[in-house]
Biopython code that builds the backbone (N, CA, C, O; Angstrom):
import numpy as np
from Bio.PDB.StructureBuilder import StructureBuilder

atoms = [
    (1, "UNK", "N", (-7.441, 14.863, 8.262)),
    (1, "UNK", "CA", (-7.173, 13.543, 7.736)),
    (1, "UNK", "C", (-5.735, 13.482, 7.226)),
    (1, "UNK", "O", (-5.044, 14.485, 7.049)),
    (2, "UNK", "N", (-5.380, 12.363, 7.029)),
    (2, "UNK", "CA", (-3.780, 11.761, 6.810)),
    (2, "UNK", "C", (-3.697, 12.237, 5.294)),
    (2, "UNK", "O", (-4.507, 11.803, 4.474)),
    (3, "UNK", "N", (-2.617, 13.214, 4.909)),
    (3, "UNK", "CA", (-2.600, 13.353, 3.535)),
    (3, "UNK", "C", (-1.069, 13.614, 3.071)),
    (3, "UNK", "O", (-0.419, 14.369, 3.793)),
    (4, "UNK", "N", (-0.324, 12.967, 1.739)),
    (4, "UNK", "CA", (0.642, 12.877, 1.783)),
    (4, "UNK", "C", (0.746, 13.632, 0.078)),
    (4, "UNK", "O", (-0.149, 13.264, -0.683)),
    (5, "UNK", "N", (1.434, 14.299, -0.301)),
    (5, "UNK", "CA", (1.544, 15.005, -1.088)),
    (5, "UNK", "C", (2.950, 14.763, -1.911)),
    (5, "UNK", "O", (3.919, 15.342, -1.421)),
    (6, "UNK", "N", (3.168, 14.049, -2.997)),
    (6, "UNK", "CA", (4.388, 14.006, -3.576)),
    (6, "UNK", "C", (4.479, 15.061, -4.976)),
    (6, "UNK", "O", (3.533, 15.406, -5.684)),
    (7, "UNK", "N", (5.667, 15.373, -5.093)),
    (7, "UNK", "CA", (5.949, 16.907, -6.307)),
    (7, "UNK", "C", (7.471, 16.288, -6.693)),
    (7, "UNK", "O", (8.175, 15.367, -6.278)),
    (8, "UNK", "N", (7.529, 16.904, -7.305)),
    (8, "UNK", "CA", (9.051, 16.941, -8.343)),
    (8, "UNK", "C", (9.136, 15.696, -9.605)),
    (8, "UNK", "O", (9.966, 15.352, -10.446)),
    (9, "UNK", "N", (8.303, 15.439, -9.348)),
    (9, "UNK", "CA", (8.297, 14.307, -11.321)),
    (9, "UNK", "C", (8.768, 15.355, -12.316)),
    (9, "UNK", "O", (9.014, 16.559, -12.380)),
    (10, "UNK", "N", (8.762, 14.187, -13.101)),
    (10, "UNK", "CA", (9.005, 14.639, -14.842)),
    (10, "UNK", "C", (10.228, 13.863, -15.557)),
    (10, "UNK", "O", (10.916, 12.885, -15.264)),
    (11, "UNK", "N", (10.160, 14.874, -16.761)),
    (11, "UNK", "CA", (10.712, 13.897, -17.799)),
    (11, "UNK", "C", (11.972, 14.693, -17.483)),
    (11, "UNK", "O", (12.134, 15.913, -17.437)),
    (12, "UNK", "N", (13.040, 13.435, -17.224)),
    (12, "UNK", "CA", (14.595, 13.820, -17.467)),
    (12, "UNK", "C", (15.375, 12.507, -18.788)),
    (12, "UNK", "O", (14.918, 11.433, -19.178)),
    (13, "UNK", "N", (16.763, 13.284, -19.172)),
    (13, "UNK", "CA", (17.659, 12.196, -19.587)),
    (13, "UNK", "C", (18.119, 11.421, -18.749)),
    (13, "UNK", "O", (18.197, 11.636, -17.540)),
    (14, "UNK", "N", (18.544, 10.225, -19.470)),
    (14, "UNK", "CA", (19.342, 9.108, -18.406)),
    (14, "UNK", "C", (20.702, 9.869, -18.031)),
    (14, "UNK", "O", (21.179, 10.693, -18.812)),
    (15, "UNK", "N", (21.360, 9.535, -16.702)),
    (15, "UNK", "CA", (22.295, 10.423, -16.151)),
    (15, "UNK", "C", (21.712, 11.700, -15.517)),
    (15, "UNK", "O", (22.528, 12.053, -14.665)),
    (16, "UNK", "N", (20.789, 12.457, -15.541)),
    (16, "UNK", "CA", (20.206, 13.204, -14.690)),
    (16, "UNK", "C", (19.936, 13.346, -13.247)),
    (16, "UNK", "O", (19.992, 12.170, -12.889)),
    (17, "UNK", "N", (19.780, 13.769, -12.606)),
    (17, "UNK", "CA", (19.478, 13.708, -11.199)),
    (17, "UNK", "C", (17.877, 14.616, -11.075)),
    (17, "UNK", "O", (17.404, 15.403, -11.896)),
    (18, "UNK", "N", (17.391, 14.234, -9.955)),
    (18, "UNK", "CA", (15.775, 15.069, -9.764)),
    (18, "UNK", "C", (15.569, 14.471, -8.627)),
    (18, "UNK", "O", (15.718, 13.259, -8.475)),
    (19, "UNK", "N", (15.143, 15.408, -7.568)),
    (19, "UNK", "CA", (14.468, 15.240, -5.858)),
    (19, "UNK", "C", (13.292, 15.221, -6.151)),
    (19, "UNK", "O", (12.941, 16.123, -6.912)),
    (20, "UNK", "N", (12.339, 14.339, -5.745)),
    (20, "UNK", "CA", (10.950, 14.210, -4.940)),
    (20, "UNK", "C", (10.723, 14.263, -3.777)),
    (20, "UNK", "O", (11.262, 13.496, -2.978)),
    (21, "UNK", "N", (9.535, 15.550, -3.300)),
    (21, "UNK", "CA", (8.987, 15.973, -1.755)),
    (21, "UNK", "C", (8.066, 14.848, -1.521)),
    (21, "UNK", "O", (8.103, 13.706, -1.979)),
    (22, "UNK", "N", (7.313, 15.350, -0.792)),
    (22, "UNK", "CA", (6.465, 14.544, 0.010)),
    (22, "UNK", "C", (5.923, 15.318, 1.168)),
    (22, "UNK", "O", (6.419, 15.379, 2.293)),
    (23, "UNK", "N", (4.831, 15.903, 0.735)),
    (23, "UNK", "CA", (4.643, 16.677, 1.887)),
    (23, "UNK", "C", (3.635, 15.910, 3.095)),
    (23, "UNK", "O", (2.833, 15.105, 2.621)),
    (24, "UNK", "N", (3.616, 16.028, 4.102)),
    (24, "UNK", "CA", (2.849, 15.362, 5.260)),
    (24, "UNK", "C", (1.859, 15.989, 5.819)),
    (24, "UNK", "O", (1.999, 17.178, 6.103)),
    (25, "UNK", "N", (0.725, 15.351, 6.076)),
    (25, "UNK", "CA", (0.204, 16.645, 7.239)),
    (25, "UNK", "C", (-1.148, 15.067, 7.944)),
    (25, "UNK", "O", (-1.371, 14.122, 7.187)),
    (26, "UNK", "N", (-1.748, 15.116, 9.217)),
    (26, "UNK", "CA", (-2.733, 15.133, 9.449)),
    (26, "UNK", "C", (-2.642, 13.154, 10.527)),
    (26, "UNK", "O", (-3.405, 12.204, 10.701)),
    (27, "UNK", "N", (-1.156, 13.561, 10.948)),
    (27, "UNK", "CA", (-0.127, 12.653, 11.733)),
    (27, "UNK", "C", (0.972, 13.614, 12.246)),
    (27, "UNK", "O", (1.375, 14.723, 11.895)),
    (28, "UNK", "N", (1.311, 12.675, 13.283)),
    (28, "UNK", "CA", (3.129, 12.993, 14.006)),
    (28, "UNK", "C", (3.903, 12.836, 12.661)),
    (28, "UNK", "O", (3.406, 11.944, 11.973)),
    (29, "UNK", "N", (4.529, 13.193, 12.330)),
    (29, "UNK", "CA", (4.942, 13.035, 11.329)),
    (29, "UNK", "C", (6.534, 12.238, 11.847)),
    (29, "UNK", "O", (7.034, 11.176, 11.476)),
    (30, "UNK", "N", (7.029, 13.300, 12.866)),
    (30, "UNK", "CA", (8.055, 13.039, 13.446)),
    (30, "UNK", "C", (8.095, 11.518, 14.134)),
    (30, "UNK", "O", (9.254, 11.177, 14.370)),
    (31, "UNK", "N", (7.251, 10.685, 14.449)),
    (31, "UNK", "CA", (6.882, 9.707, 15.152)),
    (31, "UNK", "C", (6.637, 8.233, 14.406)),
    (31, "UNK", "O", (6.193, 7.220, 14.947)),
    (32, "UNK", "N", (7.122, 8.417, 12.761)),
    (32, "UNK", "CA", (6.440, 7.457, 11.514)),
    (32, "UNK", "C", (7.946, 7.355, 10.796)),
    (32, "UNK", "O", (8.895, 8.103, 10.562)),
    (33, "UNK", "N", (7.611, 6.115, 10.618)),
    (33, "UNK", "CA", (8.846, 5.845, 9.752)),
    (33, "UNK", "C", (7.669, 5.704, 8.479)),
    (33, "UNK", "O", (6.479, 5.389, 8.484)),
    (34, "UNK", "N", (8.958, 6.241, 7.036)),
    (34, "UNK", "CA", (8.274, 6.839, 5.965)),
    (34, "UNK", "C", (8.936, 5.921, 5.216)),
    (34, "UNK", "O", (9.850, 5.259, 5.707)),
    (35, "UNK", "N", (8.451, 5.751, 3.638)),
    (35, "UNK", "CA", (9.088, 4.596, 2.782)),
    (35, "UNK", "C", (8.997, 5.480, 1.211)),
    (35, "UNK", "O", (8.034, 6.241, 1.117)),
    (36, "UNK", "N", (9.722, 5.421, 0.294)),
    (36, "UNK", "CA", (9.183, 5.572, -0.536)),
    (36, "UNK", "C", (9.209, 4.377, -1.405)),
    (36, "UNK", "O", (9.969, 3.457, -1.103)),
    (37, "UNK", "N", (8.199, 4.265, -2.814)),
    (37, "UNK", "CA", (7.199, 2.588, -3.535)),
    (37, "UNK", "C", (7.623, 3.608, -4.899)),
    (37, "UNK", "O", (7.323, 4.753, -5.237)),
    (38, "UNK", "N", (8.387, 2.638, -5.400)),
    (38, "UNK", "CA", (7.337, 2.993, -7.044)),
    (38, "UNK", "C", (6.439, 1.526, -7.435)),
    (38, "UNK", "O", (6.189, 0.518, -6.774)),
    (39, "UNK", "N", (6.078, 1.980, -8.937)),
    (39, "UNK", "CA", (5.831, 1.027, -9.704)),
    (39, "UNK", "C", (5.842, 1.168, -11.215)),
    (39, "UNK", "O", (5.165, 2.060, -11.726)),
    (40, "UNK", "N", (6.477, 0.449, -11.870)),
    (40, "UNK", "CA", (6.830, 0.581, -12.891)),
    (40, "UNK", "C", (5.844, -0.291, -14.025)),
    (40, "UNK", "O", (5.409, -1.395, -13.697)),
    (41, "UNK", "N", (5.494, 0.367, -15.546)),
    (41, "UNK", "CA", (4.166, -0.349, -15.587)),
    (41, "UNK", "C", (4.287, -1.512, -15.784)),
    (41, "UNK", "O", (5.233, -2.244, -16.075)),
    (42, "UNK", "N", (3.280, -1.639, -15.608)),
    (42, "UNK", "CA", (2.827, -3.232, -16.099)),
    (42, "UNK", "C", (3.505, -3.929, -14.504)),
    (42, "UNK", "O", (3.406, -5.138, -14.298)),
    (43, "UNK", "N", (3.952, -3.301, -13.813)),
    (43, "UNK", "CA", (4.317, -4.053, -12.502)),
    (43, "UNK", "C", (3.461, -3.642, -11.328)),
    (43, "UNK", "O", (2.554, -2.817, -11.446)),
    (44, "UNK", "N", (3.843, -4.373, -9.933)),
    (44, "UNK", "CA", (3.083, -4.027, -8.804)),
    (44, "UNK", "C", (4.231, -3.404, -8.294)),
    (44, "UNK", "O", (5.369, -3.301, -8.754)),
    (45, "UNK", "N", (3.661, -2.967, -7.149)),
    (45, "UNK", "CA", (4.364, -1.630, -6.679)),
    (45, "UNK", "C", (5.708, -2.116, -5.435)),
    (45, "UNK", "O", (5.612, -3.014, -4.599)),
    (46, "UNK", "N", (6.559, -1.461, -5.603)),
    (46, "UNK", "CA", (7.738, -2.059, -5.300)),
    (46, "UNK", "C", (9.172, -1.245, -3.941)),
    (46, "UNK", "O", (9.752, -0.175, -4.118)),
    (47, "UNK", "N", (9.318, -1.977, -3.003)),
    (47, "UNK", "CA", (9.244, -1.055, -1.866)),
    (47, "UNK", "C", (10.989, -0.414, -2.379)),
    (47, "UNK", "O", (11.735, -1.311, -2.770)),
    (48, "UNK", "N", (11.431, 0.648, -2.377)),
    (48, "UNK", "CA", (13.021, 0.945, -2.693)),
    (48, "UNK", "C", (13.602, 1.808, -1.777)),
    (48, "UNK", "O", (14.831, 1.755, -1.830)),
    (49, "UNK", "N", (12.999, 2.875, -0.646)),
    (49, "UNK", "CA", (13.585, 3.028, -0.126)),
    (49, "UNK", "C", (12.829, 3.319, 1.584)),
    (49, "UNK", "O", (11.678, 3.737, 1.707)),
    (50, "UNK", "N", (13.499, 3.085, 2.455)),
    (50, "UNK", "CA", (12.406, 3.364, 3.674)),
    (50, "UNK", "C", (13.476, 4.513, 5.064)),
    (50, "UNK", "O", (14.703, 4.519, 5.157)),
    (51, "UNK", "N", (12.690, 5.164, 5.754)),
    (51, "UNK", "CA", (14.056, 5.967, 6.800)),
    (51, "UNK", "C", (13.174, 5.707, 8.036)),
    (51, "UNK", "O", (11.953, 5.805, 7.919)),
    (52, "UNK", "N", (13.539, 5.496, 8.801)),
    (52, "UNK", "CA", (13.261, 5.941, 10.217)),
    (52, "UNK", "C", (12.987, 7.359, 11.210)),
    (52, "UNK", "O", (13.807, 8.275, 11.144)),
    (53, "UNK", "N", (11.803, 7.468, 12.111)),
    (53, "UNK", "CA", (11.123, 8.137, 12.394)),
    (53, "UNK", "C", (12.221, 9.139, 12.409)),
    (53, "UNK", "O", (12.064, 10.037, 11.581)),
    (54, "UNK", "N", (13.401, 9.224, 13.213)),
    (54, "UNK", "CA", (13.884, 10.327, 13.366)),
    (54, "UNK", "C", (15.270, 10.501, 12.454)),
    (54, "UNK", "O", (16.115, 11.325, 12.805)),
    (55, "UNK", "N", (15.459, 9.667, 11.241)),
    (55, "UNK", "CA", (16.092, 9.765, 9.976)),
    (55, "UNK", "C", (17.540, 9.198, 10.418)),
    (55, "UNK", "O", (18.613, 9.615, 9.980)),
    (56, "UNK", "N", (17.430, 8.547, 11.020)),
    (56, "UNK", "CA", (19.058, 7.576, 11.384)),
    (56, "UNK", "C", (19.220, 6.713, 10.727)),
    (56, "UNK", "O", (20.369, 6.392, 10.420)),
    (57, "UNK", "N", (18.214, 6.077, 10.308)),
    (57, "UNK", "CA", (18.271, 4.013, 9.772)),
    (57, "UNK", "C", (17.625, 4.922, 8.790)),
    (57, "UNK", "O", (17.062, 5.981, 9.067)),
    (58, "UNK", "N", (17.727, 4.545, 7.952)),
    (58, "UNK", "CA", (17.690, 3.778, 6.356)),
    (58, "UNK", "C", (17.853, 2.457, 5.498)),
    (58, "UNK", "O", (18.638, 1.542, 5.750)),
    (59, "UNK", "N", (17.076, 2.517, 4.570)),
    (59, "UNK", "CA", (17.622, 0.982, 4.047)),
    (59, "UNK", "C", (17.408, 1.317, 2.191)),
    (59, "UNK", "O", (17.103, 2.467, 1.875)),
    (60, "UNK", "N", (17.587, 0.280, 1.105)),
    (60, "UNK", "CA", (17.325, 0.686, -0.062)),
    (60, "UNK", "C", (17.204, -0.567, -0.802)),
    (60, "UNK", "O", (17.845, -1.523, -0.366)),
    (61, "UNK", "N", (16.466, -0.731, -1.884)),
    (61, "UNK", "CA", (16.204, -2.044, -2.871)),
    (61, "UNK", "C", (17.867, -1.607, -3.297)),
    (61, "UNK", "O", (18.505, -0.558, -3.210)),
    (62, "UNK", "N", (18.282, -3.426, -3.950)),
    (62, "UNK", "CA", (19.361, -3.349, -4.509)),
    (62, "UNK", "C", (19.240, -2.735, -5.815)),
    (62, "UNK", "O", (20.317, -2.568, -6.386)),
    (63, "UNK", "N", (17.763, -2.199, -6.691)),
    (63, "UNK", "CA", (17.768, -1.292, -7.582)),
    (63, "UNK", "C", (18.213, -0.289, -7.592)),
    (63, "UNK", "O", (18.869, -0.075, -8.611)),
    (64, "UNK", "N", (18.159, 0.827, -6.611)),
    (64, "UNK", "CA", (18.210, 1.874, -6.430)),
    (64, "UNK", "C", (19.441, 2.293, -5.009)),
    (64, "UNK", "O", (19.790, 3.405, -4.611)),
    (65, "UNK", "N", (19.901, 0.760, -4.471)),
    (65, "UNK", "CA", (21.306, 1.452, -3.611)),
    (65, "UNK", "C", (22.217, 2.215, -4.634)),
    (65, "UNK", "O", (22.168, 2.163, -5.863)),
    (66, "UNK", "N", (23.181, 3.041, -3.717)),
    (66, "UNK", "CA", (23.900, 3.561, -4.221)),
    (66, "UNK", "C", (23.813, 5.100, -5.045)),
    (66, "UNK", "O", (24.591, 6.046, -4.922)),
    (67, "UNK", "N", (22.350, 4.975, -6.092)),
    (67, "UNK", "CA", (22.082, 6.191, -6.681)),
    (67, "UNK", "C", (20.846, 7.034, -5.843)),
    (67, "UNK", "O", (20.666, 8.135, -6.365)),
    (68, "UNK", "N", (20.032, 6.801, -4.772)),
    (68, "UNK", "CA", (18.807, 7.043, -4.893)),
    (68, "UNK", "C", (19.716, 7.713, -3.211)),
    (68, "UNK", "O", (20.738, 7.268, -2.689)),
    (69, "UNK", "N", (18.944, 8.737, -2.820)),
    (69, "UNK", "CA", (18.679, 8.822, -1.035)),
    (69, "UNK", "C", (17.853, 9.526, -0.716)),
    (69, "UNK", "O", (17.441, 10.573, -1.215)),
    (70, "UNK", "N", (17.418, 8.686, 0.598)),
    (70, "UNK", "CA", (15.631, 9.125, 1.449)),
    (70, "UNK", "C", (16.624, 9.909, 2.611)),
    (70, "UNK", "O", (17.551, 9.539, 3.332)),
    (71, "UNK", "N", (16.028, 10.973, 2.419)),
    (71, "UNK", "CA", (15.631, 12.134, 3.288)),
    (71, "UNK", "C", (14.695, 12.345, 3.990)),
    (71, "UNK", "O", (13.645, 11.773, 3.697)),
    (72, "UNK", "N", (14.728, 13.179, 5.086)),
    (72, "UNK", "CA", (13.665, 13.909, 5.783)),
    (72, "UNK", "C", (13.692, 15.046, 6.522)),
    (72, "UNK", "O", (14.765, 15.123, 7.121)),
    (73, "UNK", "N", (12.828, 16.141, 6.778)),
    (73, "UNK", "CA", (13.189, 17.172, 7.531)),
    (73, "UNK", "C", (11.729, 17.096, 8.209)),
    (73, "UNK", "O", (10.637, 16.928, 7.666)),
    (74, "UNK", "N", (12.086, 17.291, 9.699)),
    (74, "UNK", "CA", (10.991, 16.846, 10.663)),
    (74, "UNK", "C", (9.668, 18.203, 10.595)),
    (74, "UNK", "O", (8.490, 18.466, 10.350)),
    (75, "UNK", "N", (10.888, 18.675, 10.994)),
    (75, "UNK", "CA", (10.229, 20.333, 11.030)),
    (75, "UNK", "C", (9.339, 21.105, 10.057)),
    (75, "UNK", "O", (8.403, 21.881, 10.249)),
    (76, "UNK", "N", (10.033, 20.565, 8.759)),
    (76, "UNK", "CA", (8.759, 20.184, 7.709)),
    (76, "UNK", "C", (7.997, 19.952, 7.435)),
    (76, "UNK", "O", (7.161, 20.528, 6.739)),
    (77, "UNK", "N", (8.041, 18.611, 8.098)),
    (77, "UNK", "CA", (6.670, 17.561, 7.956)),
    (77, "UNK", "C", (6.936, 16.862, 6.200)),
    (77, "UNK", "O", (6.026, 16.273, 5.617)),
    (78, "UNK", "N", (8.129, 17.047, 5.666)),
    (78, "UNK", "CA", (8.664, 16.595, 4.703)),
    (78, "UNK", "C", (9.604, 15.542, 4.262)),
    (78, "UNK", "O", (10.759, 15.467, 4.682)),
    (79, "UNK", "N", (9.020, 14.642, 3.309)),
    (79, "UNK", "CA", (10.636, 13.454, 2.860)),
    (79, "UNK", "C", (10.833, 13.808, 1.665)),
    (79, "UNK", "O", (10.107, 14.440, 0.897)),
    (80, "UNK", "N", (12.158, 13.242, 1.494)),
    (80, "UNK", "CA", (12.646, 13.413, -0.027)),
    (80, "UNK", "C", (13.309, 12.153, -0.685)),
    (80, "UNK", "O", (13.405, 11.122, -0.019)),
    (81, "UNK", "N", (13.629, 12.191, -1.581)),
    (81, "UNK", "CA", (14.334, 11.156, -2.673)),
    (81, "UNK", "C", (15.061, 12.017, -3.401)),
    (81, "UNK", "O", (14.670, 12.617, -4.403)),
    (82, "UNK", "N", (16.010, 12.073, -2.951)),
    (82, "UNK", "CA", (17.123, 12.263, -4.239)),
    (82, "UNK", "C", (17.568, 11.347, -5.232)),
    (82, "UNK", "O", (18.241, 10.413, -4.795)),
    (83, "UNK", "N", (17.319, 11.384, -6.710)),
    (83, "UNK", "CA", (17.542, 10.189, -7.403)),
    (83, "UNK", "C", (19.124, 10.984, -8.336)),
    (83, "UNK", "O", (19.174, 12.109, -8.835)),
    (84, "UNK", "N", (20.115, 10.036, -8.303)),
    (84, "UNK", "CA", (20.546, 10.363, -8.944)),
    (84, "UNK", "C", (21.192, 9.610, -10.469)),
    (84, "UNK", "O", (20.148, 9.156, -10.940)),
    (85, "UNK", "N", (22.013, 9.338, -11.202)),
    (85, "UNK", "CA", (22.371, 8.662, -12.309)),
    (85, "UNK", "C", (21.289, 8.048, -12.336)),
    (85, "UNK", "O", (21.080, 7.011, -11.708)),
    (86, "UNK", "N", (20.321, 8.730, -13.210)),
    (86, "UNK", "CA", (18.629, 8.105, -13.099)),
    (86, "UNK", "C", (18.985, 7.478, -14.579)),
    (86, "UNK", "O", (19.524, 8.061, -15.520)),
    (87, "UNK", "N", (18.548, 6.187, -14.509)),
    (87, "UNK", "CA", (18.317, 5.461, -15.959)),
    (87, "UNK", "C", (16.727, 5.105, -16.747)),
    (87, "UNK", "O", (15.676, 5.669, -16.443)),
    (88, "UNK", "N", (16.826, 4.408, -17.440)),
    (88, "UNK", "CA", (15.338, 4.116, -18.234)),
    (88, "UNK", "C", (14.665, 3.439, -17.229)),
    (88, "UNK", "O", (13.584, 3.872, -16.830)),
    (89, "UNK", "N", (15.210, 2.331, -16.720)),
    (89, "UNK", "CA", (14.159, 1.694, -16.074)),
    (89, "UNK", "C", (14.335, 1.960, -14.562)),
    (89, "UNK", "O", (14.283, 1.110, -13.674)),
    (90, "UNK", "N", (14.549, 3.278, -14.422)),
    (90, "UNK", "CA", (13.357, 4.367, -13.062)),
    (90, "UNK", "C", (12.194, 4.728, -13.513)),
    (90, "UNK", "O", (11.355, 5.002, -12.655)),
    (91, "UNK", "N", (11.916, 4.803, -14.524)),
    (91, "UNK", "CA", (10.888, 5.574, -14.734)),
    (91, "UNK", "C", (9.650, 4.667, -14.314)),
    (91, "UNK", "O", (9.492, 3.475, -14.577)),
    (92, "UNK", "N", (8.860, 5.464, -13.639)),
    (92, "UNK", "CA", (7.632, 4.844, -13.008)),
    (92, "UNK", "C", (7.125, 5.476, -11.899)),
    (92, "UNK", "O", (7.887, 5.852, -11.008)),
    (93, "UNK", "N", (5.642, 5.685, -11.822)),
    (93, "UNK", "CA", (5.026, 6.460, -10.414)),
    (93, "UNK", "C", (5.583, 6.090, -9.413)),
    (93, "UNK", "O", (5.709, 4.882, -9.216)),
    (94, "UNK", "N", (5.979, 6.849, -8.678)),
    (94, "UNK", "CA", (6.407, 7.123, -7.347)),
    (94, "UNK", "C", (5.648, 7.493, -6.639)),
    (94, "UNK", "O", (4.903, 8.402, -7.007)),
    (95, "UNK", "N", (5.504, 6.827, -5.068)),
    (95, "UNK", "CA", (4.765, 6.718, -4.050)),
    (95, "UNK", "C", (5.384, 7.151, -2.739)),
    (95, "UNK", "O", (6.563, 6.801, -2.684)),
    (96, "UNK", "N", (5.054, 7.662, -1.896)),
    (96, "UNK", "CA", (5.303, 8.017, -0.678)),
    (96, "UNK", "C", (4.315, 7.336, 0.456)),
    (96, "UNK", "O", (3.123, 7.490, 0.191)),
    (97, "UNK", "N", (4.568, 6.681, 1.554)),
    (97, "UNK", "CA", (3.765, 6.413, 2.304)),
    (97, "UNK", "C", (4.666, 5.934, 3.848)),
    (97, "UNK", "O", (5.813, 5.544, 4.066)),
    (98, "UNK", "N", (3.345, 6.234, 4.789)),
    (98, "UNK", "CA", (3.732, 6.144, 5.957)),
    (98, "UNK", "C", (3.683, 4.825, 6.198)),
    (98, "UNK", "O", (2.734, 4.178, 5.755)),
    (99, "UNK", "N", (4.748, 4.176, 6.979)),
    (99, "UNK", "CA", (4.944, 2.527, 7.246)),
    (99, "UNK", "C", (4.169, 2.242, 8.858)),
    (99, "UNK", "O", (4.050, 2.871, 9.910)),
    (100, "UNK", "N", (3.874, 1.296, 8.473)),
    (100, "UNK", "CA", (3.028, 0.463, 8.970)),
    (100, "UNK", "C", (1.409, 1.209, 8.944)),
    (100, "UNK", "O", (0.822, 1.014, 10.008)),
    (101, "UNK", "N", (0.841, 1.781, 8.221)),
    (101, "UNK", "CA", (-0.388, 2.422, 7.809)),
    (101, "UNK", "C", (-0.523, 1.842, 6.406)),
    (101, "UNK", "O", (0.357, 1.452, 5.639)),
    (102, "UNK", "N", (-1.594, 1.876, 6.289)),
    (102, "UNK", "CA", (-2.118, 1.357, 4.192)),
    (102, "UNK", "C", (-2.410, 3.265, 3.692)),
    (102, "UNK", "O", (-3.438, 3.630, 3.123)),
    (103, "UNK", "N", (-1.189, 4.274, 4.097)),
    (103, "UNK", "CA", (-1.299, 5.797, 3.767)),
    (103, "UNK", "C", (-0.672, 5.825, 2.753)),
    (103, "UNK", "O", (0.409, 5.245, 2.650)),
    (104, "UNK", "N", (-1.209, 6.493, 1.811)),
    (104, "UNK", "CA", (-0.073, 6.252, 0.517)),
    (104, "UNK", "C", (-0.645, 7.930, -0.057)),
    (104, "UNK", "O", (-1.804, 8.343, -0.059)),
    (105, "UNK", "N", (0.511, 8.596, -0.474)),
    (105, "UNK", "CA", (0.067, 9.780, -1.770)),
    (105, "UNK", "C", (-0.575, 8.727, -3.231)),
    (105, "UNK", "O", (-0.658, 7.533, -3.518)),
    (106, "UNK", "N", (-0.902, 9.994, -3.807)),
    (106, "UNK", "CA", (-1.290, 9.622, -4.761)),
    (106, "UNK", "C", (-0.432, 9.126, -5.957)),
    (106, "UNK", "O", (-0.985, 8.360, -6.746)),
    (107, "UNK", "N", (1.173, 9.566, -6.228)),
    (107, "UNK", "CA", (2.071, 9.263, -7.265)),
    (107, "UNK", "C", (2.233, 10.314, -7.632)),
    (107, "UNK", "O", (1.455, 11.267, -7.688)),
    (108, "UNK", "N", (3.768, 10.160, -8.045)),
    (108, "UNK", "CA", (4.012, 11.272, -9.136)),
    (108, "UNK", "C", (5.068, 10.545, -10.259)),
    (108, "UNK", "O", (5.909, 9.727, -9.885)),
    (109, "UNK", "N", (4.934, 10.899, -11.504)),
    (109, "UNK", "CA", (5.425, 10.475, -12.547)),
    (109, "UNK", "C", (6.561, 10.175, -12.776)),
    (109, "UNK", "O", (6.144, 10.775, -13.767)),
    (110, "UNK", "N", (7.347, 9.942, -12.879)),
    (110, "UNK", "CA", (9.288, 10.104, -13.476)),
    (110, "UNK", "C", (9.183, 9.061, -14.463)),
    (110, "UNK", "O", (8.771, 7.904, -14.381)),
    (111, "UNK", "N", (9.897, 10.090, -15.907)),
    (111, "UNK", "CA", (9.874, 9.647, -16.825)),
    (111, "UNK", "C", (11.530, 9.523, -17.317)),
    (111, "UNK", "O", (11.942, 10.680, -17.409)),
    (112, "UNK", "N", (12.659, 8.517, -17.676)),
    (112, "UNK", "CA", (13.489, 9.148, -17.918)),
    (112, "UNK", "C", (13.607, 8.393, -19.450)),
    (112, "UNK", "O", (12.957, 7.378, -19.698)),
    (113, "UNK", "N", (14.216, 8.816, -20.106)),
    (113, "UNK", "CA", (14.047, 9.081, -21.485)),
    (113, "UNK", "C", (14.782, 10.074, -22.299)),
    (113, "UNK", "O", (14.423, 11.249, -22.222)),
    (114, "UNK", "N", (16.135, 9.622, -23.357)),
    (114, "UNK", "CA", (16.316, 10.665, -24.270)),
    (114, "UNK", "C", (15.825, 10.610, -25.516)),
    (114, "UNK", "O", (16.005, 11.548, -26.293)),
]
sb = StructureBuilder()
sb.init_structure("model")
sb.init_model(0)
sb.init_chain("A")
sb.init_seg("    ")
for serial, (resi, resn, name, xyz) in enumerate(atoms, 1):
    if name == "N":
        sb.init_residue(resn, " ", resi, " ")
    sb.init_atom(name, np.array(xyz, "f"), 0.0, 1.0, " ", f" {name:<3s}", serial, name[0])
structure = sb.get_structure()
C-alpha cells in the first residue's frame, strides 16, 4: 500500500534552517509529481510547495518563495524541504503528498519559537 513517511520536525529559533524527508514506498515514485501542505492551526491545509516527477519544474506559495526548497532524489524514493530563515508563522504540521492522489503522510510538527 501507498505510504508516505515525513521526519525532521521540531522546535527551532526564528532564523534557523531544518530539512524535512518524506519517505515513499508502495508507487512509481519516480512517475508522481510530489507537493508538500502544511497547516497552520486553526487553519486548513495549505498547498506551498510542489516538484515534478523528474524534479525540473517546481513552483512555491508566495509564503514560503524564496526561503523554502522542494527536493527530490528518485533513487530514494525520497522528497525534501529545505526550510530556511524559518519564522513564527511556519510553524505548523507539515504534509507530504503525492499530486493528483488524496495520498497524504501523516504530518510532522515544526515549531519555531524563541
Amino acid at each position: 500500500q501507498v505510504q508516505l513517511v515525513e521526519s525532521g520536525g521540531g522546535l527551532v529559533q526564528p532564523g534557523a534552517s531544518l530539512t524535512l524527508t518524506c519517505v515513499a514506498s508502495g508507487f512509481p515514485f519516480r512517475d508522481s509529481g510530489m507537493s508538500w501542505y502544511r497547516q497552520r492551526p486553526g487553519e486548513g491545509r495549505e498547498l506551498i510547495a510542489q516538484i515534478g516527477n523528474m524534479g525540473h519544474n517546481s513552483d512555491y506559495s508566495d509564503s514560503v518563495k524564496d526561503r523554502f526548497l522542494i527536493l527530490r532524489n528518485n533513487g530514494l524514493n525520497t522528497l525534501y524541504l529545505q526550510m530556511n530563515n524559518l519564522k513564527p508563522e511556519d510553524t505548523a504540521v507539515y504534509f507530504c503528498k503525492r499530486n493528483q492522489y488524496q495520498q497524504w503522510g501523516r504530518g510532522i510538527q515544526v515549531t519555531v519559537s524563541s
